[in-house]
Backbone and ligand atoms as CSV (ligand in chain L), in Angstrom:
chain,resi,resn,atom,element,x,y,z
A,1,UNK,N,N,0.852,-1.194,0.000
A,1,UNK,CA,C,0.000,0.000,0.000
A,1,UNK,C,C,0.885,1.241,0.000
A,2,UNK,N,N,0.644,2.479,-0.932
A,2,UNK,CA,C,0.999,3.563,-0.629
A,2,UNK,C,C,1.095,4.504,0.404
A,3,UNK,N,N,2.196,5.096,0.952
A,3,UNK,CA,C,2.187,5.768,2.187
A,3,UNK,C,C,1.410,6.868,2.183
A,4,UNK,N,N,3.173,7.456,1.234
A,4,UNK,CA,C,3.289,9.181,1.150
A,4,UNK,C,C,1.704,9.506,-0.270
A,5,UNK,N,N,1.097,10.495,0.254
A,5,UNK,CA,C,0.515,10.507,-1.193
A,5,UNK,C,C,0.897,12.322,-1.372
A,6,UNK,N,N,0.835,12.483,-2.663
A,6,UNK,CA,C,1.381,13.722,-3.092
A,6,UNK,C,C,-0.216,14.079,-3.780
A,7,UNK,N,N,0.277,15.477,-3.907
A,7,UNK,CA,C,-1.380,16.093,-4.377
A,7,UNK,C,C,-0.747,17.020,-6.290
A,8,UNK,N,N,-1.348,16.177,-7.003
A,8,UNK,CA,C,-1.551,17.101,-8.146
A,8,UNK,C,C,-2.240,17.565,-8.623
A,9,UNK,N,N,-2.775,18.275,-9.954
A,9,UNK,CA,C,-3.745,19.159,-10.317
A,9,UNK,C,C,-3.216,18.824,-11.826
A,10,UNK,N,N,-4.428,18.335,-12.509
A,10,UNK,CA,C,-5.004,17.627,-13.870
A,10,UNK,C,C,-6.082,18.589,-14.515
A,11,UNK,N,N,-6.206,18.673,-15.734
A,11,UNK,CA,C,-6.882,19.864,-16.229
A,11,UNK,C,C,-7.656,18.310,-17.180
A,12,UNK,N,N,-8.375,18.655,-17.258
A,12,UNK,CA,C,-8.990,17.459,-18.042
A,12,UNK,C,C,-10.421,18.079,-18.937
A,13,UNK,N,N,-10.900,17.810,-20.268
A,13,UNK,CA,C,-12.292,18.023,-20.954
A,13,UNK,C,C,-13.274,17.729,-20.047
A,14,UNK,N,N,-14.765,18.929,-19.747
A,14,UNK,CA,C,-15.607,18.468,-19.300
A,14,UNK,C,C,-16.104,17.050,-19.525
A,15,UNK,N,N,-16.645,16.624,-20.755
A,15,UNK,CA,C,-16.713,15.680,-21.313
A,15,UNK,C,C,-16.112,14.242,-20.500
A,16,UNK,N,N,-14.659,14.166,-20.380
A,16,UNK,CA,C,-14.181,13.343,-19.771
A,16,UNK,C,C,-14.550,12.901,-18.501
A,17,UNK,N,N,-14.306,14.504,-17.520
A,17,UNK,CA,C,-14.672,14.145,-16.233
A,17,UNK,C,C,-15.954,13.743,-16.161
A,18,UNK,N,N,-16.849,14.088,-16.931
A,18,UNK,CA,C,-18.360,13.597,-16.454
A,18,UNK,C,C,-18.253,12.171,-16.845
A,19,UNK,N,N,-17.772,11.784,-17.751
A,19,UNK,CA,C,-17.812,10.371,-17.867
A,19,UNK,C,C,-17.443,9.299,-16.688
A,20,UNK,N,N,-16.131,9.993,-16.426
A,20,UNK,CA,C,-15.458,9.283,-15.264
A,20,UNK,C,C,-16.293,9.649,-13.909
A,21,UNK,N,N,-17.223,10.584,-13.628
A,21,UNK,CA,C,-17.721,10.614,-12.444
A,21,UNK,C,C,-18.626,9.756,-12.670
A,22,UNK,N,N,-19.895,9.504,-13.716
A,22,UNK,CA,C,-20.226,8.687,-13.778
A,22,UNK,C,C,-19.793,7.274,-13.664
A,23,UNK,N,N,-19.011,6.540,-13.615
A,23,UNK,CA,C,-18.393,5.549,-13.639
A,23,UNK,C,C,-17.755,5.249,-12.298
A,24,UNK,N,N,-16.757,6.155,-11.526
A,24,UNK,CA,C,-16.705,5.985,-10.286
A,24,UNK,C,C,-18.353,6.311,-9.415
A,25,UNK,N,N,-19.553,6.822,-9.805
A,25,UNK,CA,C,-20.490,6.885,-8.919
A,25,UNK,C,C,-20.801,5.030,-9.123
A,26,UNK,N,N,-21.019,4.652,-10.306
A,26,UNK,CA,C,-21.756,3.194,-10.272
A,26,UNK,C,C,-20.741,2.598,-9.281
A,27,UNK,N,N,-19.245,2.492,-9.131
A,27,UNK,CA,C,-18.735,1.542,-8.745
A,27,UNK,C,C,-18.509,1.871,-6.989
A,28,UNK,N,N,-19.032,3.146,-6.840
A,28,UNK,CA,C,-19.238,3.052,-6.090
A,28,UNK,C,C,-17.720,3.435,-4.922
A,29,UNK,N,N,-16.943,4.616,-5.695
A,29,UNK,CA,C,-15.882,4.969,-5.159
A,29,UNK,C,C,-15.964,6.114,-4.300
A,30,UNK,N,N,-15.565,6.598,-2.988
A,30,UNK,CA,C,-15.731,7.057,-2.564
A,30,UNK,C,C,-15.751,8.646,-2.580
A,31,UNK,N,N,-14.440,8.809,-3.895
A,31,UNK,CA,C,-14.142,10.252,-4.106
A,31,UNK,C,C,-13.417,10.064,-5.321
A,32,UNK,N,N,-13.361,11.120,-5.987
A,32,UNK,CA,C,-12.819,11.644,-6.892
A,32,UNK,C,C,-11.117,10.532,-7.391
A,33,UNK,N,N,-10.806,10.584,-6.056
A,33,UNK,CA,C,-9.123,10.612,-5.726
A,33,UNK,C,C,-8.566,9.114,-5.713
A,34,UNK,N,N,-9.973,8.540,-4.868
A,34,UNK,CA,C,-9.575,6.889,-5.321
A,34,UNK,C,C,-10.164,6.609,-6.314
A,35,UNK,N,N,-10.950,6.957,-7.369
A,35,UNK,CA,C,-11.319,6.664,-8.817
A,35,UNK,C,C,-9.561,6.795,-9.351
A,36,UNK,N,N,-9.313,8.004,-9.139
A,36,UNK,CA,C,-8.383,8.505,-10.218
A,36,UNK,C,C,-7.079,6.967,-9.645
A,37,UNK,N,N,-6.849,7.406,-8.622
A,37,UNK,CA,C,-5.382,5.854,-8.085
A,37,UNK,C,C,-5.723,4.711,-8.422
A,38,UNK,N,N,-7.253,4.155,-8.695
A,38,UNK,CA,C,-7.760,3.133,-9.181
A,38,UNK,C,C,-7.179,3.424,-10.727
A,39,UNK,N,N,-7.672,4.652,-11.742
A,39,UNK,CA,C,-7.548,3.883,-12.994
A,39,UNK,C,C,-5.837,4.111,-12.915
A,40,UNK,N,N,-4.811,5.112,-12.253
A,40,UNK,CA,C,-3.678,4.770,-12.724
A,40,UNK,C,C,-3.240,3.284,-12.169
A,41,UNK,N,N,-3.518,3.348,-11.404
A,41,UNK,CA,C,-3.214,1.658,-10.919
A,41,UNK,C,C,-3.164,0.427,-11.939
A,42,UNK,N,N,-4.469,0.331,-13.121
A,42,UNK,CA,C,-4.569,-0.211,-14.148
A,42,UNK,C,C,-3.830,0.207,-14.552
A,43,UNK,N,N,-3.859,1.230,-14.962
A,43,UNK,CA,C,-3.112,2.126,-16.323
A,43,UNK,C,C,-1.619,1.243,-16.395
A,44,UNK,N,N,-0.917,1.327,-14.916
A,44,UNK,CA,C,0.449,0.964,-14.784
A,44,UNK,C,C,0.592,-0.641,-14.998
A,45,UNK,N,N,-0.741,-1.200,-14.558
A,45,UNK,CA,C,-0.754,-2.954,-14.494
A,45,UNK,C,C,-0.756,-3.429,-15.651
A,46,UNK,N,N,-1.469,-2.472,-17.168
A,46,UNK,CA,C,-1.383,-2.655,-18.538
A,46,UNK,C,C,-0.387,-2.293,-19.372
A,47,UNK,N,N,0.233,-1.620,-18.816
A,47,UNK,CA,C,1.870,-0.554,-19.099
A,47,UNK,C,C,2.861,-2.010,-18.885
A,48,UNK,N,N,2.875,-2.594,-17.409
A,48,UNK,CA,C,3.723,-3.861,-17.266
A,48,UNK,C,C,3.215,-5.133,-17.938
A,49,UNK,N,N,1.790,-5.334,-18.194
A,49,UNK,CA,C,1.913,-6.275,-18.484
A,49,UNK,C,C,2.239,-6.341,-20.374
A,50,UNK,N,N,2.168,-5.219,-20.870
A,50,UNK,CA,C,2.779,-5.215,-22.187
A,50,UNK,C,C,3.886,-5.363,-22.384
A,51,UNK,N,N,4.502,-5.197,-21.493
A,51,UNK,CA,C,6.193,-5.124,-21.225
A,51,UNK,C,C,6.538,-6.414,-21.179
A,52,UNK,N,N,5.819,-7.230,-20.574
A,52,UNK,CA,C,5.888,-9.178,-21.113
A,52,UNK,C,C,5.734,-9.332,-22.471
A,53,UNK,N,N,5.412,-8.779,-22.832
A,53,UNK,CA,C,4.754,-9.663,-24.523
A,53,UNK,C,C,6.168,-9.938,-24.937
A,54,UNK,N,N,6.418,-11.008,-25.312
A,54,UNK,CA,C,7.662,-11.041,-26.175
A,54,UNK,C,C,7.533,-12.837,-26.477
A,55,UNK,N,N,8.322,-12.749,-27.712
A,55,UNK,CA,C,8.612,-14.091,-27.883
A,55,UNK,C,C,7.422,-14.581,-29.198
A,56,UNK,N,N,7.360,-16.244,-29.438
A,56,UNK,CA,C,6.276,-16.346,-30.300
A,56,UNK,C,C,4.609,-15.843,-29.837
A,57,UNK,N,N,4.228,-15.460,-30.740
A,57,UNK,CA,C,2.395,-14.613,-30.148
A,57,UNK,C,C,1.852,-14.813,-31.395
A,58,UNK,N,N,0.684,-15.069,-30.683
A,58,UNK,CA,C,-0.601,-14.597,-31.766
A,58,UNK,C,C,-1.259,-13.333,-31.136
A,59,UNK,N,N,-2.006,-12.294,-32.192
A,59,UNK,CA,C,-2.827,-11.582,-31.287
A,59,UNK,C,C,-3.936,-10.495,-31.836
A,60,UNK,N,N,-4.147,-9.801,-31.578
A,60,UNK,CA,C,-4.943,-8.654,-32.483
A,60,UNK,C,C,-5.007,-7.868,-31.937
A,61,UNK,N,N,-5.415,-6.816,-32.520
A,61,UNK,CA,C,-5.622,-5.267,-31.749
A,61,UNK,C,C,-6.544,-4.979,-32.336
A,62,UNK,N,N,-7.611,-4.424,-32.011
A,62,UNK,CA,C,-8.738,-3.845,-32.285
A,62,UNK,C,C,-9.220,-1.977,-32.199
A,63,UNK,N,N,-8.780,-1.137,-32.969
A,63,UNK,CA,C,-9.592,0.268,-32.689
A,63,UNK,C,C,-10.775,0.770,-34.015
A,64,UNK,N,N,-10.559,1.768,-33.358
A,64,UNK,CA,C,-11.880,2.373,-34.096
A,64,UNK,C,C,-12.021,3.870,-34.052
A,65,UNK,N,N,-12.266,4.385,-35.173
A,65,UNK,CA,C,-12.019,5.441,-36.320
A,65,UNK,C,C,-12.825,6.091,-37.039
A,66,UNK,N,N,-13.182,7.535,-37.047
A,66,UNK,CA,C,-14.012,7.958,-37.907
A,66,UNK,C,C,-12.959,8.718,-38.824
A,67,UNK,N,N,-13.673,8.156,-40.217
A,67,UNK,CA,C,-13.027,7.764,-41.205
A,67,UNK,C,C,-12.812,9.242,-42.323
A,68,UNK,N,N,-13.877,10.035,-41.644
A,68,UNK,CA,C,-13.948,11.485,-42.120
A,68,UNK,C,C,-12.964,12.228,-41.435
A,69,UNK,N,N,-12.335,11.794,-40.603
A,69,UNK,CA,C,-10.978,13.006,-39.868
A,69,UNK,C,C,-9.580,12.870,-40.886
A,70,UNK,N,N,-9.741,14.069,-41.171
A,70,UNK,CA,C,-8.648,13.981,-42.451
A,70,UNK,C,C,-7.123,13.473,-42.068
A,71,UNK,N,N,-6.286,12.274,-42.658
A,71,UNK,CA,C,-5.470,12.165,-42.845
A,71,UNK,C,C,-5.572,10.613,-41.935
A,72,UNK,N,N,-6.481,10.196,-41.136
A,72,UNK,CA,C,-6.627,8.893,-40.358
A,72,UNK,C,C,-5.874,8.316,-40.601
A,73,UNK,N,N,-7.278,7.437,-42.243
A,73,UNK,CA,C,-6.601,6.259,-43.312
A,73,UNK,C,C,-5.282,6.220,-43.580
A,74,UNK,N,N,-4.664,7.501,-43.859
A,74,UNK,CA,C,-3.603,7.131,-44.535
A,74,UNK,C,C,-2.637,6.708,-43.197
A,75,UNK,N,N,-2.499,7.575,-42.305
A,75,UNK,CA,C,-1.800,7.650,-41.026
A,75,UNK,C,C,-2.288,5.489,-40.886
A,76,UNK,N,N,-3.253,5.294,-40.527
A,76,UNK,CA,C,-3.153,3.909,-40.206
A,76,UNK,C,C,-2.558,2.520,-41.039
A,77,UNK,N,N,-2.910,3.304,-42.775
A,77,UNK,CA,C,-2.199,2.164,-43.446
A,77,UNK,C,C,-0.716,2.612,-43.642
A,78,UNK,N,N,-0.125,3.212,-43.131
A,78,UNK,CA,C,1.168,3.888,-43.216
A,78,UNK,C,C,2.215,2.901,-42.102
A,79,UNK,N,N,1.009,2.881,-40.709
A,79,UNK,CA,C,1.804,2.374,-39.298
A,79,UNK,C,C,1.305,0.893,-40.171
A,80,UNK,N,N,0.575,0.051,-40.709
A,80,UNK,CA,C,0.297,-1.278,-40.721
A,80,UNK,C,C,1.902,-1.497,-41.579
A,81,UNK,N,N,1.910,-0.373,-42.453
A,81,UNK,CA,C,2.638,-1.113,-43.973
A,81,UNK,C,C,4.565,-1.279,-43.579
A,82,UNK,N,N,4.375,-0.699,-42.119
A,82,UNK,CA,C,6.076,-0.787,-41.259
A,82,UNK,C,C,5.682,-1.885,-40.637
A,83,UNK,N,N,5.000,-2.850,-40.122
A,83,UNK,CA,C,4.665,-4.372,-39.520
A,83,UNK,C,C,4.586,-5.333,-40.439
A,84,UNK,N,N,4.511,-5.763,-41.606
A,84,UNK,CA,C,4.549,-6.395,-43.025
A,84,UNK,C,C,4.840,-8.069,-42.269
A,85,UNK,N,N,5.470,-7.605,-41.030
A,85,UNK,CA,C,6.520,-9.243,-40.609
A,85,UNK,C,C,5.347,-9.949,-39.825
A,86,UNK,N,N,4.062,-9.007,-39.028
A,86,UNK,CA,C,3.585,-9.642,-38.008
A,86,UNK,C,C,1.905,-9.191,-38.298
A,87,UNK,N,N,1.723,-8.644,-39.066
A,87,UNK,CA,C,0.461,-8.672,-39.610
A,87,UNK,C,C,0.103,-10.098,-41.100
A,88,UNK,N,N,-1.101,-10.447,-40.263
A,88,UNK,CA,C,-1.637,-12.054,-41.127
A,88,UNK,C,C,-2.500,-10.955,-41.751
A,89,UNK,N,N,-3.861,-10.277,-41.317
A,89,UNK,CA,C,-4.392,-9.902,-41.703
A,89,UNK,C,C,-5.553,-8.579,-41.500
A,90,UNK,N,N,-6.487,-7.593,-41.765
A,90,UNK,CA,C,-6.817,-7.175,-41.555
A,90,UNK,C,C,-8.367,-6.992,-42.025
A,91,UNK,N,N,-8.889,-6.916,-40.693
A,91,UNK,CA,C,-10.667,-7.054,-40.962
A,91,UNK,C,C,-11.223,-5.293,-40.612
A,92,UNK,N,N,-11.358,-5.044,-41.247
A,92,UNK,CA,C,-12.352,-3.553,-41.328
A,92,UNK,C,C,-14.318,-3.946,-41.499
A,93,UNK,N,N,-14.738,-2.924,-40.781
A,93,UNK,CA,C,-15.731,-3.007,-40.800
A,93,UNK,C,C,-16.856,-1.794,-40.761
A,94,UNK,N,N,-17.615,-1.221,-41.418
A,94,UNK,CA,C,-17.857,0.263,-41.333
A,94,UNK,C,C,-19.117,0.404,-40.260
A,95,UNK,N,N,-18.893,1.086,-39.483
A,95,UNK,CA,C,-20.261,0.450,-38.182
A,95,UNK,C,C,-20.922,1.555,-38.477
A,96,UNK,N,N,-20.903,2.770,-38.865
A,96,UNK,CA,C,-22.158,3.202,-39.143
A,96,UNK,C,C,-21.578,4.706,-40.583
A,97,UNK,N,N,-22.581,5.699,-40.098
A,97,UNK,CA,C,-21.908,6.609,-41.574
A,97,UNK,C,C,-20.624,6.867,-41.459
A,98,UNK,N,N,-20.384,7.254,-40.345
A,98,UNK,CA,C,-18.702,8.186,-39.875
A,98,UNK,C,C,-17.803,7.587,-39.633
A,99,UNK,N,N,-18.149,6.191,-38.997
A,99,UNK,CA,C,-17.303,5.406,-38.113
A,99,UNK,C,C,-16.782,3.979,-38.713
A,100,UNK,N,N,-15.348,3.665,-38.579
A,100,UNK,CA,C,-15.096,2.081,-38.665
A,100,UNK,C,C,-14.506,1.238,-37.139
A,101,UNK,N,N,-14.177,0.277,-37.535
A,101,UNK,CA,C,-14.219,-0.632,-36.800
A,101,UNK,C,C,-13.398,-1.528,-38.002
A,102,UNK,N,N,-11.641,-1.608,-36.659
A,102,UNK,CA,C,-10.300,-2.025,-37.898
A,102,UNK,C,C,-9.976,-3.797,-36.579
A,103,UNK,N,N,-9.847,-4.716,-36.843
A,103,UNK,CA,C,-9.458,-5.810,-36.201
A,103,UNK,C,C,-7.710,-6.259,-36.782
A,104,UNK,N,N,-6.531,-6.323,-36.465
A,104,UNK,CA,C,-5.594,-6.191,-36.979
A,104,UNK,C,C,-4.753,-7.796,-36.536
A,105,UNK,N,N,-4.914,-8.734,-37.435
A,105,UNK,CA,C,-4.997,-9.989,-36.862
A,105,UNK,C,C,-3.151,-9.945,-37.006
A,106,UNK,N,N,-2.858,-10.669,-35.814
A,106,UNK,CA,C,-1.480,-10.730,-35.525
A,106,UNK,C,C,-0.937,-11.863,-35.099
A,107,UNK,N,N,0.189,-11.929,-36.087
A,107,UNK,CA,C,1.686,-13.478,-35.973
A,107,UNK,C,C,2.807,-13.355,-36.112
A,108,UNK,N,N,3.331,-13.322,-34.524
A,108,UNK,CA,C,4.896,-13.432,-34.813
A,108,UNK,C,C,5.303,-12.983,-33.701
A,109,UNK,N,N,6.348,-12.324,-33.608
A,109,UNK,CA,C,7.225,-11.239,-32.160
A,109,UNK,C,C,6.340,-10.633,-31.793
A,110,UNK,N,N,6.722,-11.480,-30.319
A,110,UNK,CA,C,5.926,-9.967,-29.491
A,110,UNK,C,C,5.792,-8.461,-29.062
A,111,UNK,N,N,7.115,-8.222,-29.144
A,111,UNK,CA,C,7.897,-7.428,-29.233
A,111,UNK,C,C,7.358,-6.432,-29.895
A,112,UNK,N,N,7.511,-6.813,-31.646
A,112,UNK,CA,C,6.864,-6.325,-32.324
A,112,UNK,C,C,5.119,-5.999,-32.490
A,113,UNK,N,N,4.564,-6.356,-31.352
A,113,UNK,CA,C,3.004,-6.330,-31.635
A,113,UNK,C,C,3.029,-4.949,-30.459
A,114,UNK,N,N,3.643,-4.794,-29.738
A,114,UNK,CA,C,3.768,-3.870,-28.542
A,114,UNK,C,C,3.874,-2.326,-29.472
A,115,UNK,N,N,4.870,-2.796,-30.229
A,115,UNK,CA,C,5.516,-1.454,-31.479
A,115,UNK,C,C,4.548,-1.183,-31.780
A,116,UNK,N,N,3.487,-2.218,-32.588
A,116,UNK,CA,C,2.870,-1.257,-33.413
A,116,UNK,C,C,1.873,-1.142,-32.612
A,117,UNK,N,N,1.532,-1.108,-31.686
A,117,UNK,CA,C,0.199,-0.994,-30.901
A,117,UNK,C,C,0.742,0.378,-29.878
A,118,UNK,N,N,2.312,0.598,-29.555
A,118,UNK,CA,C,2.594,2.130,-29.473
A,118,UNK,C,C,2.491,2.849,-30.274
A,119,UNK,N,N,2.796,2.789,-31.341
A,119,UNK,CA,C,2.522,3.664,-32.427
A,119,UNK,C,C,1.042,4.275,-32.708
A,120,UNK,N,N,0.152,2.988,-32.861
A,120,UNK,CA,C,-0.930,3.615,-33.114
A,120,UNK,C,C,-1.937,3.979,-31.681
A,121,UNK,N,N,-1.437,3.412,-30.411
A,121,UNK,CA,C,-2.411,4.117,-29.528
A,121,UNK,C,C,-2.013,6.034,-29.192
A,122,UNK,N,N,-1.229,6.229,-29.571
A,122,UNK,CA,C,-0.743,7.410,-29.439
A,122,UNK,C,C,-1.259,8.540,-30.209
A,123,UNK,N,N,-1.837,7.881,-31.468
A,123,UNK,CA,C,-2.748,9.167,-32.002
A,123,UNK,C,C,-4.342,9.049,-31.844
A,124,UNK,N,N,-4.299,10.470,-31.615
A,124,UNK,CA,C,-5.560,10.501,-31.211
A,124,UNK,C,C,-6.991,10.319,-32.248
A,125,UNK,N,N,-6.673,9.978,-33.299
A,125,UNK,CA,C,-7.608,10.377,-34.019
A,125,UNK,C,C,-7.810,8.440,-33.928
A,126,UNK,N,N,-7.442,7.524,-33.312
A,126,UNK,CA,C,-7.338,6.317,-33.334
A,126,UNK,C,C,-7.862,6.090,-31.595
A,127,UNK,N,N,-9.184,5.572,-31.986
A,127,UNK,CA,C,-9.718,5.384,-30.916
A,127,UNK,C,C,-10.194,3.959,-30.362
A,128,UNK,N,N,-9.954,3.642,-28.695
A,128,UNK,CA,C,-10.098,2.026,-28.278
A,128,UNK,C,C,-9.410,1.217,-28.498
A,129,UNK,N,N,-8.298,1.810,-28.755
A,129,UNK,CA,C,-6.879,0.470,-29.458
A,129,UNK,C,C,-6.827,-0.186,-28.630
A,130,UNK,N,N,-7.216,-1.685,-28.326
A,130,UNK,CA,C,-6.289,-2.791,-27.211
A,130,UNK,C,C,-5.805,-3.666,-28.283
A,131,UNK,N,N,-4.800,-4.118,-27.751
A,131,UNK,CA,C,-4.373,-5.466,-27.884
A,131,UNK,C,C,-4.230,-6.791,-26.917
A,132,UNK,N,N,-4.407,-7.815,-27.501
A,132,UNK,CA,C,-4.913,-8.725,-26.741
A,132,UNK,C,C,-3.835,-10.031,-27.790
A,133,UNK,N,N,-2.825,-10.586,-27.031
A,133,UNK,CA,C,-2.171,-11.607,-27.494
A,133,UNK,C,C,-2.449,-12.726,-26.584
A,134,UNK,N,N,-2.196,-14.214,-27.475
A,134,UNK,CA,C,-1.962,-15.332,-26.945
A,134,UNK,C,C,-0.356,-16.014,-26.782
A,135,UNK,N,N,-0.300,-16.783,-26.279
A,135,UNK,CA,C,1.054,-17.663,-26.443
A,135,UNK,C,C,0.750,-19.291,-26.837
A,136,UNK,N,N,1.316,-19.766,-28.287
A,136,UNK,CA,C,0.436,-19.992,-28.924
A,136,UNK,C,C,1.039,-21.969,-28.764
A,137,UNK,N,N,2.078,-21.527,-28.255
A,137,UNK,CA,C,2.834,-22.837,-27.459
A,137,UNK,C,C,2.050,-23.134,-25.646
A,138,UNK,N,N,1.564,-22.736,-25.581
A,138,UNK,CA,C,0.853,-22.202,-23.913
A,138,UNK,C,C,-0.956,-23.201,-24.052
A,139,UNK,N,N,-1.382,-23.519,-25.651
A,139,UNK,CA,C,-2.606,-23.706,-25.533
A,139,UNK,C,C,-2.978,-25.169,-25.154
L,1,NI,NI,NI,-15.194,1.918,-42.928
């Protein structure tokens, strides 16, 4: 458990915070402060556990994209076409007028699935990126 706690100050979109208050009210957190140490807590447990991936993998990553923000497409087939070694395949799907829905089926280094899943969670116009690998000797 944490001792010392230090106090910072986060500027965040209305938008956001209401989301997140909503979400700590269902679960039922007491304040503001343990919502927020709760999600970095994840935040850091998904940070390490990517930091394992390595070795033979299967896996995919899944985000999603409105397809009208200029320069997306190209920005996404740009980051796929530097992975050539660990991309099998790719499933797109258009979920409604604005929006897709990209499934990015993955074989090989793990290593490499971490790369490109930094790359593309980092822009913003690329939204819900997880990745989710197996170990394919493990089944
Ligand atoms: Ni589409």
């Amino acid at each position: 458990m944490e001792s010392e706690l230090s106090r910072i100050g986060v500027s965040l979109p209305d938008i956001l915070l209401d989301k997140f208050d909503v979400i700590i009210n269902n679960r039922g957190y007491s304040s503001r402060s343990e919502g927020i140490r709760d999600a970095i807590r994840g935040y850091i447990r998904y940070y390490d556990w990517m930091s394992d991936i390595e070795g033979q993998r299967a896996g995919n990553i899944t985000l999603a994209y409105n397809h009208k923000q200029r320069g997306v497409e190209d920005l996404l087939a740009n980051i796929q076409h530097e992975f050539t070694d660990i991309i099998q395949s790719t499933i797109h799907i258009h979920l409604d007028h604005d929006n897709c829905m990209e499934v990015i089926i993955l074989q090989g280094e793990g290593k490499r699935m971490t790369e490109i899943y930094e790359n593309l969670v980092k822009n913003k116009g690329l939204q819900h990126v997880k990745l989710n690998t197996i170990i394919p000797s493990e089944i």
